[in-house]
VEXDREN-936206 format. One record per residue (C-alpha): x, y, z; residue in three letters; chain. Coordinates in steps of 0.5 Angstrom, whole numbers. Each point is the difference from the previous one (the first is absolute). Example, Ala and Ser with C-alpha at 12.3 -4.5 7.8 and 13.67 -1.06 7.14 Angstrom:
BEGIN
+-------+-------+-------+------+-------+
|     x |     y |     z | rest | kette |
+-------+-------+-------+------+-------+
|    25 |    -9 |    16 |  Ala |     A |
|     2 |     7 |    -2 |  Ser |     A |
+-------+-------+-------+------+-------+
//
This chain:
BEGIN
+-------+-------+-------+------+-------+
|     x |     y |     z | rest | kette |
+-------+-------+-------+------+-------+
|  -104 |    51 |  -130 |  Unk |     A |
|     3 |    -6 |    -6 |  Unk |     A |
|     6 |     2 |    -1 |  Unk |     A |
|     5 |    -4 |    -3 |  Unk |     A |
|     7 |     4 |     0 |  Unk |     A |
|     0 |     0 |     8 |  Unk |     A |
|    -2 |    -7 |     3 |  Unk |     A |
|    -2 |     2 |     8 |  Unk |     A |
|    -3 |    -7 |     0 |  Unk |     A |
|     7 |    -4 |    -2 |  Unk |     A |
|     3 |     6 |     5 |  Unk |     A |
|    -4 |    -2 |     5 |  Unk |     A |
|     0 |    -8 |    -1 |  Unk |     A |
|     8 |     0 |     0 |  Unk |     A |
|     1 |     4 |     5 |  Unk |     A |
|    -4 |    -5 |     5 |  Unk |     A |
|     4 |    -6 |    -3 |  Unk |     A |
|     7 |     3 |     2 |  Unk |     A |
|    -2 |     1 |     7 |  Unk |     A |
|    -4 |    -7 |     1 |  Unk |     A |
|     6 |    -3 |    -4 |  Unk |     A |
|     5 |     4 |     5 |  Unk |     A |
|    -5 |    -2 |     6 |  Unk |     A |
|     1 |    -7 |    -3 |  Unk |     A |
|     8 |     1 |    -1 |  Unk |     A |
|     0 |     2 |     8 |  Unk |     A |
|    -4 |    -7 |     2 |  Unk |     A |
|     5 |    -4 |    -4 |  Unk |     A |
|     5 |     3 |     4 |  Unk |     A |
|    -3 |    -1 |     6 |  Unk |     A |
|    -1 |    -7 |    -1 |  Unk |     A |
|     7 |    -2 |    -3 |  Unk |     A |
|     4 |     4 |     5 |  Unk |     A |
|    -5 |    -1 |     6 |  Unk |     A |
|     2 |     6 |     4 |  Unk |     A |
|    -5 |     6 |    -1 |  Unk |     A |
|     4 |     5 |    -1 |  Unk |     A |
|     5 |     0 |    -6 |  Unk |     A |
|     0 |     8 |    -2 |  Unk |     A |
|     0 |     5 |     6 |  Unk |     A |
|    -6 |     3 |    -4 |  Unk |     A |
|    -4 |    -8 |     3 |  Unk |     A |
|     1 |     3 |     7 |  Unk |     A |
|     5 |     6 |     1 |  Unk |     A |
|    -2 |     0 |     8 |  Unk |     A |
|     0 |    -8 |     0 |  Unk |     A |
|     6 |    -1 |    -4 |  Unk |     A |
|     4 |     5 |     6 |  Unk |     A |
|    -3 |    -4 |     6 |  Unk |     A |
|     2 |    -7 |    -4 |  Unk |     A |
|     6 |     2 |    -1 |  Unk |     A |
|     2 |     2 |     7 |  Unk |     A |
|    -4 |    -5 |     3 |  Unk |     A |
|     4 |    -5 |    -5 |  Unk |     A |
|     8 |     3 |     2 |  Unk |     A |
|    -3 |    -1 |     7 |  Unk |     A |
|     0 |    -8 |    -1 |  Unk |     A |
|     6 |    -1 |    -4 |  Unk |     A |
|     3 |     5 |     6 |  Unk |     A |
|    -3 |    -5 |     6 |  Unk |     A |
|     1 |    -7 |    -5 |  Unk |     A |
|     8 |     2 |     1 |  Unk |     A |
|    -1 |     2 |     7 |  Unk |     A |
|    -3 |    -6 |     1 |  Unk |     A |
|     8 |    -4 |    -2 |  Unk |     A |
|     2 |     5 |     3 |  Unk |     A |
|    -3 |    -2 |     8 |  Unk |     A |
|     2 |    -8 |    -3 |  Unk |     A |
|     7 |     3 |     0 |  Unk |     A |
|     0 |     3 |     6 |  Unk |     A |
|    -3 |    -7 |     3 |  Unk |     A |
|     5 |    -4 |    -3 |  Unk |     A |
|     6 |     5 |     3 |  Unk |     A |
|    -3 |    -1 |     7 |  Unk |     A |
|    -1 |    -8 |    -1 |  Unk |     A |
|     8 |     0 |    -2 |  Unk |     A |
|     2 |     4 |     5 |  Unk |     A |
|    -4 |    -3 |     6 |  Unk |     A |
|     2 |    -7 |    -3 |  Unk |     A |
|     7 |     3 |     1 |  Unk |     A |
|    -1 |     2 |     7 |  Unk |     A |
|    -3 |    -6 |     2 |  Unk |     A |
|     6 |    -4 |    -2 |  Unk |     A |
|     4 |     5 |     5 |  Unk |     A |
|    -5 |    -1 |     6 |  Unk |     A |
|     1 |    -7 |    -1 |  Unk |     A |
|     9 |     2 |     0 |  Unk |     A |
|    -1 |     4 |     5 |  Unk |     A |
|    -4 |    -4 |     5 |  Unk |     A |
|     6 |    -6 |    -1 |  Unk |     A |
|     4 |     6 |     2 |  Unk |     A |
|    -3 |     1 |     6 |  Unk |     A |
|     1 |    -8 |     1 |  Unk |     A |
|     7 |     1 |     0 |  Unk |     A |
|     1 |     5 |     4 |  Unk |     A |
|    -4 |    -4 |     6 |  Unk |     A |
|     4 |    -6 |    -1 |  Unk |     A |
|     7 |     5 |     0 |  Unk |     A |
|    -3 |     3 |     6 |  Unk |     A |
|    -1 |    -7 |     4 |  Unk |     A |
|     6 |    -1 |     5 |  Unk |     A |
|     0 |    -8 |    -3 |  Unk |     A |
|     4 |     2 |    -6 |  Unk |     A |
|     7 |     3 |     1 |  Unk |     A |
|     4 |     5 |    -5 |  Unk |     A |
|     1 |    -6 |    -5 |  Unk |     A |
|    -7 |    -1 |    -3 |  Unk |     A |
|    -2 |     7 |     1 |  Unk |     A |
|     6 |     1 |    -5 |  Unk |     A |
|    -5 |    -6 |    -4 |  Unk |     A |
|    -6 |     4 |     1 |  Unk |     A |
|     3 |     7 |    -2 |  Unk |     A |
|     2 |    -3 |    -6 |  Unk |     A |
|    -7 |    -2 |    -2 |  Unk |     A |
|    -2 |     7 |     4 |  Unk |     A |
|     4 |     4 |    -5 |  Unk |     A |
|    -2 |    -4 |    -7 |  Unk |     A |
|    -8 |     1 |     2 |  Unk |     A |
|     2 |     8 |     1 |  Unk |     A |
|     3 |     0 |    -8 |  Unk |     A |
|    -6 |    -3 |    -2 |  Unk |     A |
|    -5 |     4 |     2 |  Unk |     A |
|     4 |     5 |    -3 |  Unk |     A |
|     0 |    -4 |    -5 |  Unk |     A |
|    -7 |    -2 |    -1 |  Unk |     A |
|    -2 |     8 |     1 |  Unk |     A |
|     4 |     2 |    -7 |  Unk |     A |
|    -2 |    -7 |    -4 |  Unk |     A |
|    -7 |     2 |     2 |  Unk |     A |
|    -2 |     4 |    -7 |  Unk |     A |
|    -5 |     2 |    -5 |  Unk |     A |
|     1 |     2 |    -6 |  Unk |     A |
|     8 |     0 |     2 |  Unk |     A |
|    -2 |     5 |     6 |  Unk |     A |
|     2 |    -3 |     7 |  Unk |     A |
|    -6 |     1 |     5 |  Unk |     A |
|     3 |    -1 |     7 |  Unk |     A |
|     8 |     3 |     0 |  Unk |     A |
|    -3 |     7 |    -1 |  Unk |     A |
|     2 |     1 |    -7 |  Unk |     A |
|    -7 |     0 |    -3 |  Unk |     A |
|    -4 |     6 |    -2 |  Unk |     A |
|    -5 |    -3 |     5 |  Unk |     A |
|     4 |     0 |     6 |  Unk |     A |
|    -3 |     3 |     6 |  Unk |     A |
|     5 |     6 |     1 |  Unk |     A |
|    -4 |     3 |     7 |  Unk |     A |
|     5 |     3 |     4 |  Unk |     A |
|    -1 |    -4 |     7 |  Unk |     A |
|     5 |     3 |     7 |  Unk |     A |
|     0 |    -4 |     6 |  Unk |     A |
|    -2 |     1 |     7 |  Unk |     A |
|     3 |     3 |     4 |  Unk |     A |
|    -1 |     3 |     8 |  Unk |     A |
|     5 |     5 |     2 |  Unk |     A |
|     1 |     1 |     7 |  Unk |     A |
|    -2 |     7 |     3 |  Unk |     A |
|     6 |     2 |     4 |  Unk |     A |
|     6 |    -6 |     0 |  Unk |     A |
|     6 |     1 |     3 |  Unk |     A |
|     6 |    -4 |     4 |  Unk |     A |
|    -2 |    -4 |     6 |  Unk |     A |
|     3 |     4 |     7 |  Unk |     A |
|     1 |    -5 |     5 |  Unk |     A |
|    -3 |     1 |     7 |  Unk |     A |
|     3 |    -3 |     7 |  Unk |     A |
|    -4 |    -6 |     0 |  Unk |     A |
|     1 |    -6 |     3 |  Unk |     A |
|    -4 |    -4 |    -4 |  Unk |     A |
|    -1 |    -1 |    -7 |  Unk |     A |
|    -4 |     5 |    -4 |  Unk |     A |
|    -5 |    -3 |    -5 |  Unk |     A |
|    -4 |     3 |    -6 |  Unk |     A |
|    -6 |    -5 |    -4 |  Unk |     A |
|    -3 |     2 |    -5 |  Unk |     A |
|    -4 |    -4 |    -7 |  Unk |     A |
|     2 |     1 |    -6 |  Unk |     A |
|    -5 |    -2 |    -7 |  Unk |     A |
|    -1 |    -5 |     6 |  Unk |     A |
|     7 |    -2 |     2 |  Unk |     A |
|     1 |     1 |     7 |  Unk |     A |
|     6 |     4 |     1 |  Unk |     A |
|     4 |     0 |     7 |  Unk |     A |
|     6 |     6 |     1 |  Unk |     A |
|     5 |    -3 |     6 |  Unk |     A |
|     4 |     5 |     3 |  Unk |     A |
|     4 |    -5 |     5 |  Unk |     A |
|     3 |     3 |     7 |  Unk |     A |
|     6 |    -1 |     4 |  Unk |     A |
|    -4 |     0 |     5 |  Unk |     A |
|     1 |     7 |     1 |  Unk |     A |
|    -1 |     3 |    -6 |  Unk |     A |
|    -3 |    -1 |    -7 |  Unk |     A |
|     4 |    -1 |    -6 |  Unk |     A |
|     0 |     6 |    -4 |  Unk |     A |
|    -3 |    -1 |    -8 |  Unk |     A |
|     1 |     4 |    -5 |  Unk |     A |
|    -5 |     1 |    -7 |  Unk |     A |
|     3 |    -4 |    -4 |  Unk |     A |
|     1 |    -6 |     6 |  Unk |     A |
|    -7 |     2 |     0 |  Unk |     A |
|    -1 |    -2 |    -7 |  Unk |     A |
|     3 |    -6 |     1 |  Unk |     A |
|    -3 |    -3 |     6 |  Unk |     A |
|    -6 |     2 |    -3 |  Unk |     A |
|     2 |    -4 |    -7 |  Unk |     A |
|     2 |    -7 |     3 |  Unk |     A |
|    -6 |     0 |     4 |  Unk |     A |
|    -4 |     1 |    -6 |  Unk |     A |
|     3 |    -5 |    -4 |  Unk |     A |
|     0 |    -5 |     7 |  Unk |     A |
|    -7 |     1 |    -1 |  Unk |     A |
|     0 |    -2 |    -7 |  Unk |     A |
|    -2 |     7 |    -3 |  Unk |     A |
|     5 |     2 |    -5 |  Unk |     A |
|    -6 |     3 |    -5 |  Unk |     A |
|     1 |     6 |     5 |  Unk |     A |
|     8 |     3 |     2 |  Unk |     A |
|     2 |     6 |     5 |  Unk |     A |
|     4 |     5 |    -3 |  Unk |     A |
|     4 |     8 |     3 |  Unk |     A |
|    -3 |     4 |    -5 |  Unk |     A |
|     4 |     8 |    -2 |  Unk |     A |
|    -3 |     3 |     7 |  Unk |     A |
|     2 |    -6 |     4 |  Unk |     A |
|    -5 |    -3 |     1 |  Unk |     A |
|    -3 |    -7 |     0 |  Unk |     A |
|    -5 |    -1 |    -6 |  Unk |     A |
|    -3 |    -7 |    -2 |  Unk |     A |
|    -1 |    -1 |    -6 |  Unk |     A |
|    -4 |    -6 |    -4 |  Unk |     A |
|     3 |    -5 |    -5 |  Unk |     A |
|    -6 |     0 |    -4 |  Unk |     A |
|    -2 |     5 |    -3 |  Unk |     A |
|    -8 |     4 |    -3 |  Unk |     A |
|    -6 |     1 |     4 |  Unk |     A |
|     0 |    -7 |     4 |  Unk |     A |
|     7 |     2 |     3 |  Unk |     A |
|    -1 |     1 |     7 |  Unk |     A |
|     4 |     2 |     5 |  Unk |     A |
|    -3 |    -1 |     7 |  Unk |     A |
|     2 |     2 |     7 |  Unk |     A |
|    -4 |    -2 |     6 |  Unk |     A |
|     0 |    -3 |     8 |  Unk |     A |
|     6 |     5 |     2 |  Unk |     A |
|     2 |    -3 |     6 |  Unk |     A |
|     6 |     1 |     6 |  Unk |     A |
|     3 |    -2 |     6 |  Unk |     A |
|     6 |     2 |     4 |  Unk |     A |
|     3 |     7 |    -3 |  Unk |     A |
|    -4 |    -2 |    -7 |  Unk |     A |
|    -4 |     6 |     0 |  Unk |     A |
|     7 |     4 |    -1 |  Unk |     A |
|     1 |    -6 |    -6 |  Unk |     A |
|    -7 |     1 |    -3 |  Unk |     A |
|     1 |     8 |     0 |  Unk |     A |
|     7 |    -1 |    -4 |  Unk |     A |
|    -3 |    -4 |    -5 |  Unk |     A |
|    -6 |     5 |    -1 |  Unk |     A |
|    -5 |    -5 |     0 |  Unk |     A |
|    -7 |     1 |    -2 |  Unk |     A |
|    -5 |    -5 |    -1 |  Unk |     A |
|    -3 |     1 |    -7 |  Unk |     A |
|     0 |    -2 |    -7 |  Unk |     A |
|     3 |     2 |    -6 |  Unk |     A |
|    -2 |    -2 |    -7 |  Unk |     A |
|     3 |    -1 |    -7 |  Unk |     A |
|    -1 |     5 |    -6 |  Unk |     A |
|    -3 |    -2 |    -8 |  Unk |     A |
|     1 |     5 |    -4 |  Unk |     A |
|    -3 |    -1 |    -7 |  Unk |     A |
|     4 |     2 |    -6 |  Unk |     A |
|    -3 |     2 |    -7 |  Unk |     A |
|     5 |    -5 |    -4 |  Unk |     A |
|    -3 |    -6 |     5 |  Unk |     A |
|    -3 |    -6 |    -5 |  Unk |     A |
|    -3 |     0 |    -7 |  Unk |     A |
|    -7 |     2 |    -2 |  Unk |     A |
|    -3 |    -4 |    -3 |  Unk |     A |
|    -5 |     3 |    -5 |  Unk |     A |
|    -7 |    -4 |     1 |  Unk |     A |
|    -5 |     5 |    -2 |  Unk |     A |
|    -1 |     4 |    -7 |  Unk |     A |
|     3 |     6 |     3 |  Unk |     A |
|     7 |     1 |     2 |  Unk |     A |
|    -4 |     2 |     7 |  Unk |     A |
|    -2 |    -6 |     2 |  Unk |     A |
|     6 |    -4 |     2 |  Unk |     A |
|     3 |    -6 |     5 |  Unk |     A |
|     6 |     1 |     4 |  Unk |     A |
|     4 |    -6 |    -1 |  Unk |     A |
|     6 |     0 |     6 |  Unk |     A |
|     3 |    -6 |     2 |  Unk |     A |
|     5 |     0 |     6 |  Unk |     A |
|     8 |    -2 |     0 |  Unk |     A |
|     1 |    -7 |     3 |  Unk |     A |
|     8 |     0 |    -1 |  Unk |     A |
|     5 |    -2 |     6 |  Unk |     A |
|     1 |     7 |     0 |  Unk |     A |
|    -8 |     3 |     0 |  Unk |     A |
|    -1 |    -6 |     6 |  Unk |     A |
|     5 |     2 |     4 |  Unk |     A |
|     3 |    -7 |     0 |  Unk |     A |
|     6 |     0 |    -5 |  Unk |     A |
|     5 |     1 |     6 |  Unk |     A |
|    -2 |    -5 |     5 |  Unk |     A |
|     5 |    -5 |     1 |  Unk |     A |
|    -2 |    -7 |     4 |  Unk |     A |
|     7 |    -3 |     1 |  Unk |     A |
|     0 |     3 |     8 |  Unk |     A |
|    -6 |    -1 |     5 |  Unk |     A |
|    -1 |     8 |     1 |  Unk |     A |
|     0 |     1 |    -8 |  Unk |     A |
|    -5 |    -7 |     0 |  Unk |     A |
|    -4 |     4 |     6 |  Unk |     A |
|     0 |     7 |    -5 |  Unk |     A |
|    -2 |    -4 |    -5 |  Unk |     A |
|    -6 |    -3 |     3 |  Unk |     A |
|    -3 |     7 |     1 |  Unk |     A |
|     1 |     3 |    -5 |  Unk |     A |
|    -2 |    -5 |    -5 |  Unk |     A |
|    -7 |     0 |     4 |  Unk |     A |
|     1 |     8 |    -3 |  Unk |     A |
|     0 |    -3 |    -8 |  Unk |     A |
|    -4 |    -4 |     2 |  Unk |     A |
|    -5 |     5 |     1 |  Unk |     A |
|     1 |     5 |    -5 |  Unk |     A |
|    -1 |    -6 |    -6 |  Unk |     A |
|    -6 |    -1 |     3 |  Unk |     A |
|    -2 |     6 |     0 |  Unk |     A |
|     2 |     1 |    -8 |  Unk |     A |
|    -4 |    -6 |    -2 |  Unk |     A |
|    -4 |     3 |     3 |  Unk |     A |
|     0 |     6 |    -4 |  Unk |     A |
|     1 |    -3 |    -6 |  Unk |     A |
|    -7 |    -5 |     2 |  Unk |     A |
|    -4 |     7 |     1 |  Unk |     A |
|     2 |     3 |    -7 |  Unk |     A |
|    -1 |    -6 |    -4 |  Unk |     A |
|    -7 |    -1 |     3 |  Unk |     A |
|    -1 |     7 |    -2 |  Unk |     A |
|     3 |    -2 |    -6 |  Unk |     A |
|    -5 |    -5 |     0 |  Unk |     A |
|    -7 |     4 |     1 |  Unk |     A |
|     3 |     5 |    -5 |  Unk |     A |
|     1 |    -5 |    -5 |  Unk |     A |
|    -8 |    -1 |     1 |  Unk |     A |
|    -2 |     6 |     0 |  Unk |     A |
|     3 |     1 |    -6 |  Unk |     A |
|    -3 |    -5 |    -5 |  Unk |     A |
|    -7 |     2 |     2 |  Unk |     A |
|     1 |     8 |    -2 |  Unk |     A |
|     2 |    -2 |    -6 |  Unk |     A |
|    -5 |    -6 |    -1 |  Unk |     A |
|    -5 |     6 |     2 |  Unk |     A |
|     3 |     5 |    -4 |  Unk |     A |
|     0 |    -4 |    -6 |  Unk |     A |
|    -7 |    -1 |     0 |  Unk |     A |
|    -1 |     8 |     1 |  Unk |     A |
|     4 |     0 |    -7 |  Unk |     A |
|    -4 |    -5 |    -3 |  Unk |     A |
|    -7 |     4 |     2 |  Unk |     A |
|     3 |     6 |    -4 |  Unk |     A |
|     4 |    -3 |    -5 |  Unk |     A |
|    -2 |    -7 |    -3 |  Unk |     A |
|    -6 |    -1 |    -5 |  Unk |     A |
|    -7 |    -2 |     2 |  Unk |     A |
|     0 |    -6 |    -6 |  Unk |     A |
|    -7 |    -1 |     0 |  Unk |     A |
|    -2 |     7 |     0 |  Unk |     A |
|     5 |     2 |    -5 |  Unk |     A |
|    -3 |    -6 |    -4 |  Unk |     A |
|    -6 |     3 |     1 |  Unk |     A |
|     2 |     6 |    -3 |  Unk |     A |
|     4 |    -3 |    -6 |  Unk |     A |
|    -6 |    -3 |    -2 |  Unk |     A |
|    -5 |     7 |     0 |  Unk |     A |
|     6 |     3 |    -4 |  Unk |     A |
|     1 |    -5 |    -5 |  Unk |     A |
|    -7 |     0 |    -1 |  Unk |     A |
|     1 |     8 |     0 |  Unk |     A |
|     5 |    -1 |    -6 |  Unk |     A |
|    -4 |    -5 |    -4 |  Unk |     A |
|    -6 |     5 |     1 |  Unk |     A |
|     5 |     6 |    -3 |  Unk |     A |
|     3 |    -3 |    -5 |  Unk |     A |
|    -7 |    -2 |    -3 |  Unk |     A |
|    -3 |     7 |     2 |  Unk |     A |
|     6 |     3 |    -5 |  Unk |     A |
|    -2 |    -5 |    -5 |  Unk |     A |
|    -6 |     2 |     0 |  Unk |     A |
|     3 |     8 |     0 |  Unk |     A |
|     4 |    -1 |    -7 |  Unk |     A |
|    -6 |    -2 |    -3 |  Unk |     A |
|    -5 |     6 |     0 |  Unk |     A |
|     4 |     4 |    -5 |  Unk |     A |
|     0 |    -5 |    -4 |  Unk |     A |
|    -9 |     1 |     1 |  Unk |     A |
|     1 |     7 |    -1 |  Unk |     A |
|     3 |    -1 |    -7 |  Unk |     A |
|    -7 |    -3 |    -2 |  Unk |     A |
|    -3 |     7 |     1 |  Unk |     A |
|     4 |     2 |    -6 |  Unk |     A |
|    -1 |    -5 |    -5 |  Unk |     A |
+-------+-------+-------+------+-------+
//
């Protein structure tokens, strides 16, 4: 019914025109900022997903720095372990001219001196090797590989001293050790064999090693008394072989004091929870690369007292040189397989975040044109409101006529 203290169309019309301006606000700001989502009543669900899926992306773009670090450090760290295989390698070429019976005690005097200076650079190079004021190679960094390693050793089952027998010829044991033939010789006088006790055993045993020129393996009388070979390298790729046992004579008598069985006996690695770094390389604290770079000082290498001024230390030295050769081979090695590693992660990082950030965008960002679209209908809805309440205004002014 005509009323005129009530206007319900006015009502009506100013109602529509607040929330087609309201809808027209929301295109606008949707526009200006291009996301979707600019209050949590847009997309509560979305603005929730976004967010995670927006602290994922910051989290790998930083693990994504993190793996370049990581392969920055193992680059440093390989340049200077190169640097010491080089060393190392004009190390063994002094050694083998030390050992030549060409030169005399003068001029391996020359070499040791050169000899002595290499082994101060390489202790040298190992602490000079930094990053970010860390050096990589002495063992003093967070990175360092702290895995315990024992070396090898083979006990003998049952060694006690040689008891000579009445015999007119020499008794003779023969056996391999890690390859190197060793020969025990227990001389007769023609009626008997020269008694030997455990620590002559060890002895002979010894001497024949380092004739051989083995001098990474040593024979020694352990707490029981008895004969116990022990490797000078250390970890899983220590080995201590004993085989091709052998006698003549009254040997077997000689093999039965040393308590030799033919065998192999390897060395332990025991990891050790404060072994390297974990690098961070994933969006949770889960999802880590242990970075762990071996010790390659004089002292680690098993070289700092090596001495080239006599032919025997010359001989030594070229034994146990092979030895670090061998180790820092085997940590570039190590260093190689963790920066590939590195490498692929780095890789598989950036295409998670370019997928993650496309997902984001799915959810977050606006759909200019259909956003468009609608700014367009609720602009019109506004102008048609606006005019609607002008309309609206003017019927009681109508009204008043039926009174006149």
């Amino acid at each position: 019914m005509p009323v005129i203290s009530t206007n319900t169309a006015a009502n009506t019309a100013v109602r529509f025109l607040n929330r087609n301006s309201s809808d027209q606000t929301n295109s606008l700001a949707k526009l200006a900022s291009g996301s979707n989502i600019n209050k949590a009543s847009d997309d509560a669900a979305g603005l929730a997903i976004s967010t995670k899926i927006g602290t994922d992306v910051a989290a790998l773009e930083q693990a994504s720095t993190n793996a370049s670090h990581g392969i920055s450090v193992l680059q440093t760290a390989d340049g200077g372990a190169s640097n010491i295989a080089d060393i190392v390698e004009r190390m063994k070429t002094l050694a083998s001219q030390s050992a030549s019976g060409t030169v005399t005690d003068v001029e391996r005097a020359y070499v040791q001196a050169e000899f002595s200076q290499l082994q101060d650079e390489i202790d040298g190079i190992t602490e000079s090797t930094r990053y970010n004021g860390q050096s990589l190679l002495d063992g003093s960094s967070p990175s360092n590989n702290d895995t315990e390693t024992a070396a090898a050793y083979a006990s003998t089952t049952a060694a006690t001293d040689y008891a000579a027998a009445a015999s007119a010829v020499d008794a003779t044991a023969t056996f391999s050790v890690n390859n190197t033939k060793v020969t025990i010789t227990s001389a007769s006088d023609g009626t008997n064999t020269t008694a030997m006790d455990t620590d002559a055993l060890v002895a002979a045993i010894n001497t024949a090693l380092e004739d051989g020129g083995n001098y990474t393996v040593s024979a020694a009388k352990n707490g029981d008394g008895e004969i116990e070979f022990t490797s000078l390298q250390t970890g899983d790729n220590a080995k201590v072989s004993i085989s091709n046992i052998s006698s003549t004579g009254d040997g077997a008598a000689l093999v039965t004091a040393m308590g030799l069985v033919a065998g192999d006996a390897s060395g332990t690695t025991t990891a050790v929870d404060t072994t390297g770094a974990e690098i961070v390389v994933g969006s949770t604290s889960a999802d880590t690369i242990n970075l762990s770079i071996d010790s390659l000082d004089t002292e680690s290498l098993g070289i700092a007292d090596l001495d080239v001024s006599t032919e025997e230390g010359a001989a030594e030295a070229l034994s146990v040189l092979d030895m670090a050769i061998d180790k820092i081979s085997d940590a570039r090695a190590e260093i190689g397989a963790t920066m590939s590693r590195f490498e692929f992660r780095s890789s598989q990082i950036d295409t998670s975040v370019e997928n993650l950030e496309a997902a984001k965008s799915a959810i977050a960002d606006v759909d200019i044109a259909k956003e468009q679209a609608s700014l367009s209908s609720s602009s019109v809805k506004v102008q048609a409101a606006v005019a609607a309440a002008s309309q609206a205004n003017q019927m009681p002014q109508n009204l008043l006529s039926l009174i006149r």
